[in-house]
N, C-alpha and C positions, 0 to 999 in steps of 0.2 A: 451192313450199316446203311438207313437212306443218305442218298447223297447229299439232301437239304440239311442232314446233320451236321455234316463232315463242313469245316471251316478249311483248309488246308490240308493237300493232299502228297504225299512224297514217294514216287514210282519209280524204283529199282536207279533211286540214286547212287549214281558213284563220281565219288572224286580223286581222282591220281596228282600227288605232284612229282613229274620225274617217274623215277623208279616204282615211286612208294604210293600205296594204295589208303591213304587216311581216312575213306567211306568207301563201304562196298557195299552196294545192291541194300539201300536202304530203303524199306518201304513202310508206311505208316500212316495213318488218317486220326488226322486232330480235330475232334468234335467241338462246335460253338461252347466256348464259357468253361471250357476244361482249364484244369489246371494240371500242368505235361511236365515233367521233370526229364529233361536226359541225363543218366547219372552212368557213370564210369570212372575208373584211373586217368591220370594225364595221359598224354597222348593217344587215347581210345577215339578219336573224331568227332566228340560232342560240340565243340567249339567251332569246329569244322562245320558241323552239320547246321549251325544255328545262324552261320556265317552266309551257309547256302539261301538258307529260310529269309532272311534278310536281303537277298542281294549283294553281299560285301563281297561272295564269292561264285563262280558259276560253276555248276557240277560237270562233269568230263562226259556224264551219260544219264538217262534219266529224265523225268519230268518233276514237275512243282506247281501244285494247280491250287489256285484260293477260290473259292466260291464257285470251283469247277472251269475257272478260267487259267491258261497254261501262264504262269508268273515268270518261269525258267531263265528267260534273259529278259526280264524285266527293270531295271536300275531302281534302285532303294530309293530313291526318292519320288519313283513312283507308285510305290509300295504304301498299301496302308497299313504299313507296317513300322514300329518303333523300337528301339534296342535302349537295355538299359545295360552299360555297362561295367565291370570291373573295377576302373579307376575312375569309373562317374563323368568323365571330360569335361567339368564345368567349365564356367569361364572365370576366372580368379577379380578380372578386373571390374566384373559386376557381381550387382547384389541380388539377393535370392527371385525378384521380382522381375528384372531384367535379366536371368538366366531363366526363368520358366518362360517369361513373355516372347523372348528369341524369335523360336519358330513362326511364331504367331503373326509378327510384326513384317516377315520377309513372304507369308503366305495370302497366295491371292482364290479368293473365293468368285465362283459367279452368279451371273446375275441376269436376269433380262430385259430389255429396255425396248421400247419402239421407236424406231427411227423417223425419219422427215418424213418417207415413202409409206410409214402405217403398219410396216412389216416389224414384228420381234425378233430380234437378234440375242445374242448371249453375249457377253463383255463378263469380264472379270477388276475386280477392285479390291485393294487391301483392306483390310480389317477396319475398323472404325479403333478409337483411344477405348470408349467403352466398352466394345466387344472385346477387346482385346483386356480390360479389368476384370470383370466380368469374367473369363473362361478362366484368367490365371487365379483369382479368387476362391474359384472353384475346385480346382487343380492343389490349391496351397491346404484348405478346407480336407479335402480326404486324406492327403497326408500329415495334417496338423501342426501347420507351418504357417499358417494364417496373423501370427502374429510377428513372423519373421521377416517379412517381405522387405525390410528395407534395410535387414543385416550384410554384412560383408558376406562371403562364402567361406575368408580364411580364417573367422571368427566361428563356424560351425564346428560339430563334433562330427565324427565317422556318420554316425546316423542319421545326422539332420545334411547330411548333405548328401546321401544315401538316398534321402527323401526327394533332396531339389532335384537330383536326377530323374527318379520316378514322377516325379509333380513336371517335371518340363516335356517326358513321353506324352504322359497321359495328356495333358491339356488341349493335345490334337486330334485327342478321341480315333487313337488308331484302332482298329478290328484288332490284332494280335501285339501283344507287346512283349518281345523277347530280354530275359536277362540272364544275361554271361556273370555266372558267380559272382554275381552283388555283395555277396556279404563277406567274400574271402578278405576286406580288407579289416573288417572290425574284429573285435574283442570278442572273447565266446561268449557272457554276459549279455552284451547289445545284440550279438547273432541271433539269440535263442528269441532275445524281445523281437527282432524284428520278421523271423520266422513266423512269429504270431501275428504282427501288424502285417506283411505280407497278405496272409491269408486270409484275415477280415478284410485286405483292400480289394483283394481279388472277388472275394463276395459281394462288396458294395459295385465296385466297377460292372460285375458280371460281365467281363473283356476274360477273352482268353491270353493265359501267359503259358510262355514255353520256355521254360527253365532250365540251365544250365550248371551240374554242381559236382562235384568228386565227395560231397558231404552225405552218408547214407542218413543220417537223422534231420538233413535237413528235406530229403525226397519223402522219408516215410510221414515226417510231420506235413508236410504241405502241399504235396502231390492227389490231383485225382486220378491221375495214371502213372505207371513208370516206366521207360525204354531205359533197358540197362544196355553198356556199349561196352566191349572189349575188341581191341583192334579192329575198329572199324564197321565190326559187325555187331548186331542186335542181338543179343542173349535171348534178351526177354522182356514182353510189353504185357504190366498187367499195374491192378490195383496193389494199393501198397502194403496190405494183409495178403493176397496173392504170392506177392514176390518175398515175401518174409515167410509164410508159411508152405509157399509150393514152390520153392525153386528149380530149376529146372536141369540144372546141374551145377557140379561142384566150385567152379565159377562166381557163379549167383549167390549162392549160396555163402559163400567165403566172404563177397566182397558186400553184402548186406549183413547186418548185425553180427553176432559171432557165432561160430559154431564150432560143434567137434564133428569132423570127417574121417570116416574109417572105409578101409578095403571089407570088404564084406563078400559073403558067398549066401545065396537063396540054398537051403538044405530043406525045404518042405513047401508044402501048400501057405504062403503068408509064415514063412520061418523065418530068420536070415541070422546068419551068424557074425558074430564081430565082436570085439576084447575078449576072445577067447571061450565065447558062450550064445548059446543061440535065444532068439527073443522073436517072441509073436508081433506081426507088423499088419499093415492092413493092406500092402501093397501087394499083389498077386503077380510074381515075374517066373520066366523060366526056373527050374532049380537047374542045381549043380553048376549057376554058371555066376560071374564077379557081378558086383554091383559098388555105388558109393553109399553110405550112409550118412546123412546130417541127423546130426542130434545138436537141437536149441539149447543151450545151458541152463536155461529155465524149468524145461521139462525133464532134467535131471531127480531122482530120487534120490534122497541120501537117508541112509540110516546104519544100524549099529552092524557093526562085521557080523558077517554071516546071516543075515537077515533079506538082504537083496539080491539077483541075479549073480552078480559079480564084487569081488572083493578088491580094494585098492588102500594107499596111501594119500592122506592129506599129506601137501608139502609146502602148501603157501595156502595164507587164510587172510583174506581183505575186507575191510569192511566199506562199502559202500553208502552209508547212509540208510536205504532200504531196505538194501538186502544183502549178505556174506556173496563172496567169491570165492572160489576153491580151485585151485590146482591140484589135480589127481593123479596119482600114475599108479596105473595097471598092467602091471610091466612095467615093458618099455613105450605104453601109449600114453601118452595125457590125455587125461579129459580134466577140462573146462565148465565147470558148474555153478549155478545161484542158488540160492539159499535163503529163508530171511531165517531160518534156522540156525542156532550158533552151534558148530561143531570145532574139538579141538585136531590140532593136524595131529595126523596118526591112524589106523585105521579107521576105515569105512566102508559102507557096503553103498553098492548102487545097481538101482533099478530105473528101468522107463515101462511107461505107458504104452502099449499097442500105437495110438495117435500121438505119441512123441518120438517115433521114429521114422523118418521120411529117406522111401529109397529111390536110388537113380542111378539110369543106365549109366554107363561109364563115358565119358568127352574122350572119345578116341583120337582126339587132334592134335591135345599136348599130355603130360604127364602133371600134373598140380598135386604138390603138397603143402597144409597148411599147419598151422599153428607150432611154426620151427623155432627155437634160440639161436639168436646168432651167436655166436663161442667168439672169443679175445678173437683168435688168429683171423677170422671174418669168414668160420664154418660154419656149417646147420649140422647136428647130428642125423642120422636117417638110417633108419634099421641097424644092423649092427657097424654101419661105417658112416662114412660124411659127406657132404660135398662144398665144394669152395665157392662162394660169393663175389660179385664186382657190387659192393653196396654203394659204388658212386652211383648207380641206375635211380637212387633211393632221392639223389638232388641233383636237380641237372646242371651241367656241367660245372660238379666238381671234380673234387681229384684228393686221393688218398697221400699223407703227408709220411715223412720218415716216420713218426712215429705210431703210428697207423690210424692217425684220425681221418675221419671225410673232412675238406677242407672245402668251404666254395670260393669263388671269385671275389665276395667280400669281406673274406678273412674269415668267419666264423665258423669254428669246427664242433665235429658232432662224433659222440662214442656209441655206436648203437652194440655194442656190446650188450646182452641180454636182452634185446629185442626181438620180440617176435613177428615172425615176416612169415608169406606165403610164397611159395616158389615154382614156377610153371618152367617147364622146360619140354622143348618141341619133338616129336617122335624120334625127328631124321636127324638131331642132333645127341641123341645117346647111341655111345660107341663101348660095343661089346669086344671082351676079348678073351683069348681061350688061358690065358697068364693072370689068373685070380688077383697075385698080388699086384699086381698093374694098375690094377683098379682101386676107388674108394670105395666100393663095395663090392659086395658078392651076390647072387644069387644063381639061384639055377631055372635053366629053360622049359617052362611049362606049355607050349604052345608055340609050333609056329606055319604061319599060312602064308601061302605064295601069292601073288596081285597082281602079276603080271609081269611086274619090271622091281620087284621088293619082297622082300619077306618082310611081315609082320611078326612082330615075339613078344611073347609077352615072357618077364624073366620075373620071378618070386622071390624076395629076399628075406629073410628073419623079420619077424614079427606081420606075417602075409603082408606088407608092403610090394604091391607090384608096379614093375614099369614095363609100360610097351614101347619097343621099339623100332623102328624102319629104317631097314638093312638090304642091300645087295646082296651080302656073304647070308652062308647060311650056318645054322647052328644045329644040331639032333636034342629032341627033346629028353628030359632029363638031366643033360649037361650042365656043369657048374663053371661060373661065367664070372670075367673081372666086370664092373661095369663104370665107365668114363666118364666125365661132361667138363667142355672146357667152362669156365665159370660165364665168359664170357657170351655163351647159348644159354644162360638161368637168367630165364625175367623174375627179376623180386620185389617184391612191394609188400611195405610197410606196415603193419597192423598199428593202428593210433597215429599219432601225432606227432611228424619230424621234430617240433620244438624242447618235448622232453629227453629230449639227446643231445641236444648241445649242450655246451662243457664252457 
């Protein structure tokens, strides 16, 4: 990329606080007039990161160059840089014209004058009354608030004061304007409108924004790039049909639109096998050895039993307005499928496309399973046994009540009972044991490789479901194995929307 492109540059930033690594080794170049979304889970370091960008925080290692110039510990107010944030900070006790005009009114511009001796100097002077109409008119004008100026603030809706935040950035004409989930406080309705208004303003401004959101449909509608974040670390930076159609592991894949993930084996030249049948792909990988499969619910095939590669049960039929959803189970796998086709639940047959199946090597760093039911007692079923949940991880700092609801701080309790969640659990935290029933599951040891100071295993369980994992002790392959996890090593997070679970 020429460097005359690049607006801002981020070289192998990290930020520690304490113990805890919230950015590691982030590196990134944000091109003039882009529009950048960082998108992740809560506590994945986007907030962090945007924090850095700004000045609010300084990173532990690393550089931050804007225009090719090092920003690193530069103070945000000498940044030409603006933030639009979360809860807006207006000022309550003024009106929409004196909270955009703020800035404006305390900043001094310069100038240059010639002195008694004939020589020009530079002096600096506050804004002039009509300079200062003048830019906030213009300011109020692209967010279409021009006729509000001399409203209260506490008299505004979510959105119009969504605006006076943006309209008080922008009127200082900074190079980059950062916003931290602006829209997490509205309504989905106003969200969606304002997703839109967003994106025409970013056209009109032609100012680069760098975007902060846990929202995937708000990254894919309004993003010209994506940096996806999971602890800390960058998954993946691409355009937003890239990161929807190429994801780069199961990860990405999971936490952009939905999909169906399956353990998979390569058995030929562009074969691979998965729900118990093998299917032409276009990816060319080693055979004989695991892979993940995503399959988009879209690029599902549905038609009458016996007709398509593999045979399943409808068990849930939604109508969507556009198009049907389907719950399928193939086995004991689900698959997740769209339709605008009406089928009744009961059999079905289903096929894919060659280009509707996308393979990928395996994240050999945690173990991730997706699209689980949480069960009353607060389990996921998984192969032929379970494992147990802390679903307080799902709101922060709640806490589970006698009667086993999630309870928060403000009283409000949630049943996520039949919710479907995704579950990552970390190599060196699954504990194998040679007492079957010890375990919530079983499988047996198909693999295992020495490292130095660990065995790697990869253990098979019913329904090819495998977990790897990293062990001191060692085990003989073939061996049938209980397998552990205290709940408290399963990161889980939420598929939709916490609010449709409270009770």
């Amino acid at each position: 990329m020429a460097s005359e492109e690049v607006i801002i540059s981020l070289n192998n930033v990290v930020k520690q606080f304490d113990d805890f690594k919230a950015v590691d080794n982030f590196t990134l170049d944000i091109k003039k007039g882009q529009f950048v979304t960082i998108l992740g889970p809560s506590g994945c370091g986007k907030t962090t990161t945007l924090r850095m960008i700004g000045g609010f925080e300084l990173p532990s290692s690393g550089t931050i160059l804007l225009n090719n110039q090092d920003i690193t510990l530069l103070p945000p107010y000498k940044r030409p840089i603006n933030t639009v944030f979360q809860r807006y900070a207006l000022f309550p006790h003024l009106n929409v014209y004196n909270n955009v005009a703020f800035g404006l009114k305390l900043k001094k511009v310069e100038y240059k004058k010639t002195n008694k001796k004939g020589e020009e100097v530079v002096k600096q002077r506050h804004l002039t009354t009509q300079e200062i109409d003048e830019l906030v008119y213009k300011a109020l004008e692209i967010v279409d608030l021009e006729e509000l100026e001399d409203r209260d603030i506490s008299t505004l809706s979510g959105g119009q004061q969504q605006r006076v935040a943006i309209a008080r950035c922008i009127v200082n004409k900074p190079e980059i304007l950062l916003l931290d989930e602006p829209l997490g406080a509205l309504d989905l309705k106003m969200r969606k409108e304002m997703q839109i208004e967003l994106k025409a303003m970013h056209k009109r401004l032609g100012m680069t924004f760098i975007y902060v959101t846990h929202d995937q449909e708000e990254a894919l509608t309004m993003s010209d790039m994506i940096v996806v974040m999971n602890d800390g670390v960058i998954q993946q930076v691409g355009t937003p049909e890239e990161i929807y159609n190429e994801p780069v592991n199961a990860f990405v894949a999971d936490f952009i639109g939905e999909s169906n993930i399956y353990n998979a084996l390569m058995t030929g030249k562009e074969v691979i096998k998965f729900l118990g049948q093998e299917f032409k792909c276009l990816d060319d990988y080693p055979v004989n050895e695991r892979y993940d499969v995503v399959i988009r619910p879209e690029d599902i095939i549905l038609g009458k039993p016996g007709k398509g590669k593999v045979d399943g049960v409808i068990t849930q039929k939604v109508f969507k307005g556009v198009h049907y959803e389907y719950v399928i189970m193939v086995g004991k796998n689900e698959v997740i499928a769209k339709s605008t086709v009406a089928f009744d639940e009961g059999p079905v047959s289903i096929d894919l496309k060659p280009d509707g199946i996308h393979v990928m090597k395996k994240d050999n760093l945690s173990n991730i399973f997706t699209n689980l039911e949480v069960n009353k007692d607060d389990s996921v079923d998984l192969s032929d046994g379970y494992l147990d949940l802390d679903l307080t991880q799902i709101i922060k700092d709640s806490s589970k009540d006698e009667d086993g609801y999630i309870v928060t701080k403000g009283g409000k309790k949630f049943d996520f009972t039949g919710a479907k969640v995704s579950i990552e659990v970390p190599l060196d935290k699954v504990e194998l044991t040679d007492d079957t029933e010890a375990g919530t599951l079983v499988g047996r040891i198909i693999s295992s490789i020495y490292h130095g100071d660990h065995y790697q295993i990869v253990v098979r369980c019913a329904e090819d479901e495998d977990f790897i994992v990293e062990t001191e002790y060692t085990f003989n392959e073939g061996e049938e194995v209980g397998i552990k996890v205290d709940k408290k090593n399963i990161k889980v997070r939420l598929k939709g929307s916490v609010d449709d679970y409270e009770i």
